[in-house]
C-alpha positions in Angstrom: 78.8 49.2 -42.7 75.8 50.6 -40.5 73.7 53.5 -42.3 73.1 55.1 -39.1 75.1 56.5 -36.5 73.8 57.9 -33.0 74.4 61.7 -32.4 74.1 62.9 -28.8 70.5 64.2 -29.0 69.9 60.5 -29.7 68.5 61.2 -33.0 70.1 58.7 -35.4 71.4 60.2 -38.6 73.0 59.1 -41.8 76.3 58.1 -42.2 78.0 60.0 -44.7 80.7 59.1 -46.6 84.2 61.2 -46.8 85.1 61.3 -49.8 83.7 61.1 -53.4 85.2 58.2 -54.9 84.5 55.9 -51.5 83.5 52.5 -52.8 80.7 52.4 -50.6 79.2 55.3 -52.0 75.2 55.2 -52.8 74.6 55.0 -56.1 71.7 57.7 -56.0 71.4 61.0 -57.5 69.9 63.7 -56.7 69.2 67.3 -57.8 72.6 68.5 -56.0 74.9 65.3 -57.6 75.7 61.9 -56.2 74.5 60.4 -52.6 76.9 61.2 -49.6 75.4 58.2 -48.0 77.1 54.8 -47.6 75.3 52.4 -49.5 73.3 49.1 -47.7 75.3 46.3 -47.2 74.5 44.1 -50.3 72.7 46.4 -52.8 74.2 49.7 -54.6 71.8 51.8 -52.8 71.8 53.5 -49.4 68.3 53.0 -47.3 66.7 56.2 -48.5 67.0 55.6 -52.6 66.3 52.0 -51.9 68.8 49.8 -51.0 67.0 47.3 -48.6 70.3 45.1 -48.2 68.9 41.8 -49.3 66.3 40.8 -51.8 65.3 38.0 -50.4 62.9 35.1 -52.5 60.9 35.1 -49.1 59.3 38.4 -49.9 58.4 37.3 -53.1 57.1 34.1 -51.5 55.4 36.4 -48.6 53.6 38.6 -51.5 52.0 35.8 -53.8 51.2 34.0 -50.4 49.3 37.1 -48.8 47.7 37.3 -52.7 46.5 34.5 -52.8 45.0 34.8 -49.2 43.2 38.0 -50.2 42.1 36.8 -53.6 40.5 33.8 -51.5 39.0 36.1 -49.3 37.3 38.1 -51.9 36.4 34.9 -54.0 34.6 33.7 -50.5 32.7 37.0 -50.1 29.3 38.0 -51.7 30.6 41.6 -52.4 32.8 40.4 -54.9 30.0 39.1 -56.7 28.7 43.0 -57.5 30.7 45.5 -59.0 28.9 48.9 -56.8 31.6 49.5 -54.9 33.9 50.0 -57.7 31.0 52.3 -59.6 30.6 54.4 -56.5 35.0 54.5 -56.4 34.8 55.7 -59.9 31.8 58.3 -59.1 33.7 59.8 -56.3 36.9 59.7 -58.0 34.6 61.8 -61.3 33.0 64.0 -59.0 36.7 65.2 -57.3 38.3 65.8 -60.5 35.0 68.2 -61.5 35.3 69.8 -58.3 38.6 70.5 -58.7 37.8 72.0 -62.5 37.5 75.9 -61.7 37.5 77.0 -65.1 36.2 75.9 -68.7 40.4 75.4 -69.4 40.2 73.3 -66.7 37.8 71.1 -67.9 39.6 70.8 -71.3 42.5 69.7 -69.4 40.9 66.9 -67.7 38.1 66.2 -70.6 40.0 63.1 -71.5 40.2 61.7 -67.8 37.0 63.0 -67.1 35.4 61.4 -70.4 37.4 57.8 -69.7 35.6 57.9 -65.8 32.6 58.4 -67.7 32.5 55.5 -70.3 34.4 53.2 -67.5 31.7 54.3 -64.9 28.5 53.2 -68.3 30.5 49.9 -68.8 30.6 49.0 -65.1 27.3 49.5 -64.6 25.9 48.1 -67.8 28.9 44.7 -66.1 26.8 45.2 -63.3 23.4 44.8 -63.9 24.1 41.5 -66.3 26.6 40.2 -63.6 23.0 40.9 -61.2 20.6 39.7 -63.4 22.4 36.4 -63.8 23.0 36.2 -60.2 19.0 36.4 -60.2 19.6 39.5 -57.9 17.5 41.5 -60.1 13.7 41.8 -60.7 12.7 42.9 -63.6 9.3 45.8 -63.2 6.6 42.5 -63.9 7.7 40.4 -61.1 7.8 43.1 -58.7 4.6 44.3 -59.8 2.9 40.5 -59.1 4.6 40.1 -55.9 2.9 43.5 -54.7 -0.3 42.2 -56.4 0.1 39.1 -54.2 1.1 40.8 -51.0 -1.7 42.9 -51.2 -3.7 40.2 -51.8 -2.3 38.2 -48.2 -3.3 41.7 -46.4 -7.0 41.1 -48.1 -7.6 38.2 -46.0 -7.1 40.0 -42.5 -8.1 43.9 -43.4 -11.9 43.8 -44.6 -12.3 47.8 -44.7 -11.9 48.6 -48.3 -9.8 52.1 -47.7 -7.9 50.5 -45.3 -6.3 48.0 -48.3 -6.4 51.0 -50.8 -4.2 52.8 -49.1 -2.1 49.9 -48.3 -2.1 49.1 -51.9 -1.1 53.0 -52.6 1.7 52.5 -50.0 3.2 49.6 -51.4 3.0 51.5 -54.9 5.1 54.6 -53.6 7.4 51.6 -52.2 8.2 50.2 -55.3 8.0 53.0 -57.6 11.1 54.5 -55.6 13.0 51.1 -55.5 12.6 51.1 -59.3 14.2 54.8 -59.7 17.1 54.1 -57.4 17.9 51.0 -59.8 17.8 53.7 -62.5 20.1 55.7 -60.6 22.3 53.1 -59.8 
């Protein structure tokens, strides 16, 4: 039985069925009643409440394949090894529910979503920051301190003027002191 049937404008529409106790009648129901639809060959359904035809093992086969592809992918790729992409997901998806919140009742609405992105958004980054550190992708305020200490030291040997390497020093500082609070931020 074909679902579609070609009008004169071209357009293809539905085939409908004439009568209500056809056989081939799709199972589906909507707000008026039954489907008018002739159901796809093979399933109880017609194509717009979901009757593909045939359920075939392949797409199963096609699914876990294509799975197992991406989950390779991502096991191959450094970004998997940090969870800041799903922190900032979580942000943004925090900061659109609070925009949306117009009103004090709707904040009580969502104060149990918004309070779960909260603690979700605390646990990822508390994840995050162990998952870094034993990565070795962190440094903790000591050793970036001593490798300043030592680069300013390198700079000693070719700039003799002693302002000159203060205010290198001082740059290198200001350089550091804002990496530290955008870890804190993060």
């Amino acid at each position: 039985m074909t679902d579609f049937v070609q009008e004169d404008d071209g357009a293809p529409r539905v085939k409908r069925v004439d009568r209500p106790d056809h056989p081939d009648r799709c199972s589906g129901v909507t707000s008026k009643g039954q489907c008018w639809v002739y159901k796809t060959p093979g399933a109880d359904y017609c194509v717009m409440h979901g009757g593909s035809g045939k359920k075939l093992p392949s797409d199963d086969l096609y699914r876990l394949t294509k799975y197992k592809s991406r989950l390779k992918e991502m096991k191959d790729s450094k970004a998997a090894l940090s969870l800041r992409n799903e922190i900032g997901i979580l942000r943004i998806t925090l900061e659109e529910i609070l925009n949306k919140c117009q009103s004090a009742v709707d904040l009580m609405i969502h104060s149990s979503k918004i309070s779960r992105l909260v603690q979700d958004i605390g646990k990822l980054v508390i994840d995050s920051k162990k998952l870094e550190s034993g990565l070795g992708q962190l440094l903790d305020r000591q050793v970036v301190l001593a490798l300043a200490a030592d680069i300013v030291d390198v700079v000693a040997e070719v700039v003799d003027n002693p302002d000159q390497l203060a205010a290198i020093a001082k740059g290198i500082e200001a350089v550091i002191e804002r990496m530290m609070l955008s870890v804190q931020e993060s």
